[in-house]
C-alpha positions as CSV (number, residue, x, y, z in Angstrom):
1,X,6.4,-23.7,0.4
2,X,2.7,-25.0,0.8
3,X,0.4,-21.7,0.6
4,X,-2.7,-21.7,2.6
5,X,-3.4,-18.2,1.5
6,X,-3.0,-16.7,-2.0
7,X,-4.6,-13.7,-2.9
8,X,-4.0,-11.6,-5.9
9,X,-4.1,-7.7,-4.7
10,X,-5.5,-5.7,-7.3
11,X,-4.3,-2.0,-7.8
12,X,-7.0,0.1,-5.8
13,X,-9.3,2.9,-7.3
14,X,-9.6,4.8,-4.0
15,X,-5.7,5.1,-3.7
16,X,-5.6,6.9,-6.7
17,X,-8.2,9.1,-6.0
18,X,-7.0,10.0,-2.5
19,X,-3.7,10.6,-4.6
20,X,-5.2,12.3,-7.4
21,X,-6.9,14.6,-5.3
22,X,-4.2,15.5,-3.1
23,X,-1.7,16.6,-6.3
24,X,-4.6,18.7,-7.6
25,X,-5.2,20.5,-4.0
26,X,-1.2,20.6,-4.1
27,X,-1.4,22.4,-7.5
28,X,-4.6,24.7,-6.4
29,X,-2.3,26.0,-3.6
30,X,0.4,26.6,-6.1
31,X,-2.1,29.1,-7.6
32,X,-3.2,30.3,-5.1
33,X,0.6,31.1,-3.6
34,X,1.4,32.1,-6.8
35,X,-1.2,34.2,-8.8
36,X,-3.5,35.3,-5.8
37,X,-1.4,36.1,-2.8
38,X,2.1,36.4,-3.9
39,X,2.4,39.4,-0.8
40,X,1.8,37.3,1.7
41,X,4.2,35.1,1.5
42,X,8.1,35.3,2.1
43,X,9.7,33.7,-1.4
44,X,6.5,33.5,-2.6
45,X,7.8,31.9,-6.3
46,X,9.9,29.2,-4.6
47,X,6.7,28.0,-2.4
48,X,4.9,27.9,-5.8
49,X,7.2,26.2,-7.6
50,X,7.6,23.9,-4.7
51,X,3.3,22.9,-4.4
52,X,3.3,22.5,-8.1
53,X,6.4,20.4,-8.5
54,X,4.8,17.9,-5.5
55,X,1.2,18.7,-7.2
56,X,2.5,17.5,-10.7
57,X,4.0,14.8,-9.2
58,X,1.5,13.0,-7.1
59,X,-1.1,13.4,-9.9
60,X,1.6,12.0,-12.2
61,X,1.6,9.0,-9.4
62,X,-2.1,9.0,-9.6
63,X,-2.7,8.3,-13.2
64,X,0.3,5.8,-13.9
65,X,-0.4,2.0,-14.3
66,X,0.2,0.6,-11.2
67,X,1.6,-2.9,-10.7
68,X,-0.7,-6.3,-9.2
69,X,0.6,-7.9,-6.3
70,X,0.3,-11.4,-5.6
71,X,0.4,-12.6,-2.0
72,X,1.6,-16.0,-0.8
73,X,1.1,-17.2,2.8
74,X,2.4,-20.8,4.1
75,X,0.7,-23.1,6.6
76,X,3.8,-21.8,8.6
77,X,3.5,-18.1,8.3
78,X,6.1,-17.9,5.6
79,X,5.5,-14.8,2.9
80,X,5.9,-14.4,-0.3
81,X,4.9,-11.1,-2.1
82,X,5.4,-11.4,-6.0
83,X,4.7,-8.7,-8.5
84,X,2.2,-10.1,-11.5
85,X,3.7,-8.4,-14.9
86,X,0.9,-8.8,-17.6
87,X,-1.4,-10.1,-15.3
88,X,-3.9,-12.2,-18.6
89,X,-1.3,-11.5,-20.6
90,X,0.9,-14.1,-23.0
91,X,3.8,-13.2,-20.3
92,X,2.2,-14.2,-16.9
93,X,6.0,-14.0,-14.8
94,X,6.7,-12.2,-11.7
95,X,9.4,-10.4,-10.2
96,X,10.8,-10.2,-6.2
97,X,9.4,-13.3,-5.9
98,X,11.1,-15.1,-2.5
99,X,10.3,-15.8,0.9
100,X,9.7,-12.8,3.0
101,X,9.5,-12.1,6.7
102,X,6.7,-9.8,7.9
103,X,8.4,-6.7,9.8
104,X,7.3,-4.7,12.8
105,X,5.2,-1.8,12.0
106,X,2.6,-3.6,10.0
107,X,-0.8,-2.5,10.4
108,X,-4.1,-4.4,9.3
109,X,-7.4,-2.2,10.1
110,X,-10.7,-2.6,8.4
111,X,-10.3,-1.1,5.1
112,X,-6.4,-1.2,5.1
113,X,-3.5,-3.1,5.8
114,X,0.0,-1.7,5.5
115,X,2.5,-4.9,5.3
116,X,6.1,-4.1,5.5
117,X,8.4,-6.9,4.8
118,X,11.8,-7.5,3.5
119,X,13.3,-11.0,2.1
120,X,16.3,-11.5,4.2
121,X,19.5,-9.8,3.7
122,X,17.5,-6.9,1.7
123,X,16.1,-3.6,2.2
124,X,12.1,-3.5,3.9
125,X,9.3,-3.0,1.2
126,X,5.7,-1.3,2.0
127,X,3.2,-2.8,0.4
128,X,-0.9,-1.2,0.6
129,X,-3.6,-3.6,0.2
130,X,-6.8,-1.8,0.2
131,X,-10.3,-3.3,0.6
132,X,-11.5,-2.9,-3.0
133,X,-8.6,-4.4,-4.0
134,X,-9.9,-7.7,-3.3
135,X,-12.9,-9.7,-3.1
136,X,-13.9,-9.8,0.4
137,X,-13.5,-13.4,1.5
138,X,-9.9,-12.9,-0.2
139,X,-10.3,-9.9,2.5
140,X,-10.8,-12.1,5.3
141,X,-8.6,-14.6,4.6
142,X,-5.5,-12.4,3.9
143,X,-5.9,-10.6,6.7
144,X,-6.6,-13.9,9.2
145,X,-3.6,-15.5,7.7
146,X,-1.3,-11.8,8.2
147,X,-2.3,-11.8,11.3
148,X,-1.2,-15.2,12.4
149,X,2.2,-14.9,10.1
150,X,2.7,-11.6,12.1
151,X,2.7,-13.5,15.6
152,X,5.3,-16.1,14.6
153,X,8.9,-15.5,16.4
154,X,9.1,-12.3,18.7
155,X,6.0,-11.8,20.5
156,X,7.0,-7.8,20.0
157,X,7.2,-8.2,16.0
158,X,4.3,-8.5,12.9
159,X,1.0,-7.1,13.1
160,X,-0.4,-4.9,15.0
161,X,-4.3,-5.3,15.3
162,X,-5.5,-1.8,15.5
163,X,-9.4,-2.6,15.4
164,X,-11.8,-2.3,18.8
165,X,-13.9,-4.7,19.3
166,X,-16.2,-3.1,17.6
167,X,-14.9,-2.5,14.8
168,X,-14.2,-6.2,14.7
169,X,-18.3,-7.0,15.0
170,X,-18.9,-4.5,11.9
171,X,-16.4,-5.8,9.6
């Protein structure tokens, strides 16, 4: 596979903020269910336990290492989406690494793209790329070269290109 595009996705600071701050509101409505206005509710200990379990577990989400991506676009449109172990590290490998088709349902806007893909024969995979995850001609490039990999085959498949034109003047 010649690449034309390679770009190395760094995991994003505002993604786990956004999910940081909803497991703490998640956990501040578990108090508040569950100390301040237990009469209110029907089963009021159940919905408690329930905000704090989800609470606990997207702040767990939030503060765990998460993984670099590296993606890997052909002249042809052909994907490949590896995940970097170690990244300037002694062990510099990957894992999932293989071609990959990009599915219906992917989304690129102007501070995020939501790529799903699948290698064929197994299950689709979501990958987020946020915009400080890159560098912002990596930005442009990636999501140039998406955009083009998402029109190959079925006119009906890939992409979709949910800017106005405005947005597209701005960015």
């Amino acid at each position: 596979m010649s690449i034309a595009v390679s770009v190395l996705v760094r995991p994003s600071r505002v993604q786990q903020l956004m999910t940081l701050a909803a497991g703490l509101a998640q956990c501040a409505a578990a108090l508040a269910v569950g100390l301040h206005a237990p009469e209110r509710f029907a089963a009021a200990p159940a919905v408690a336990l329930a905000l704090a379990g989800t609470g606990l577990a997207l702040s767990r989400a939030a503060v765990v290492r998460p993984k670099t991506h590296r993606i890997d676009i052909s002249g042809t449109g052909a994907l490949r989406v590896t995940v970097q172990q170690d990244v300037g590290g002694r062990d510099g490998g990957d894992s999932g690494s293989g071609e990959a088709i990009l599915l219906p349902g992917s989304v690129i806007w102007p501070v995020w793209m939501g790529l799903r893909y699948a290698a064929p024969g197994r299950t689709p995979r979501v990958l987020q790329v946020w915009r400080d995850g890159t560098d912002a001609a990596a930005w442009r490039a990636l999501a140039v070269a998406l955009a083009v990999a998402g029109r190959h085959g079925n006119a009906n498949e890939g992409c979709e290109d949910s800017t106005n034109s405005m947005q597209r003047t701005n960015s």
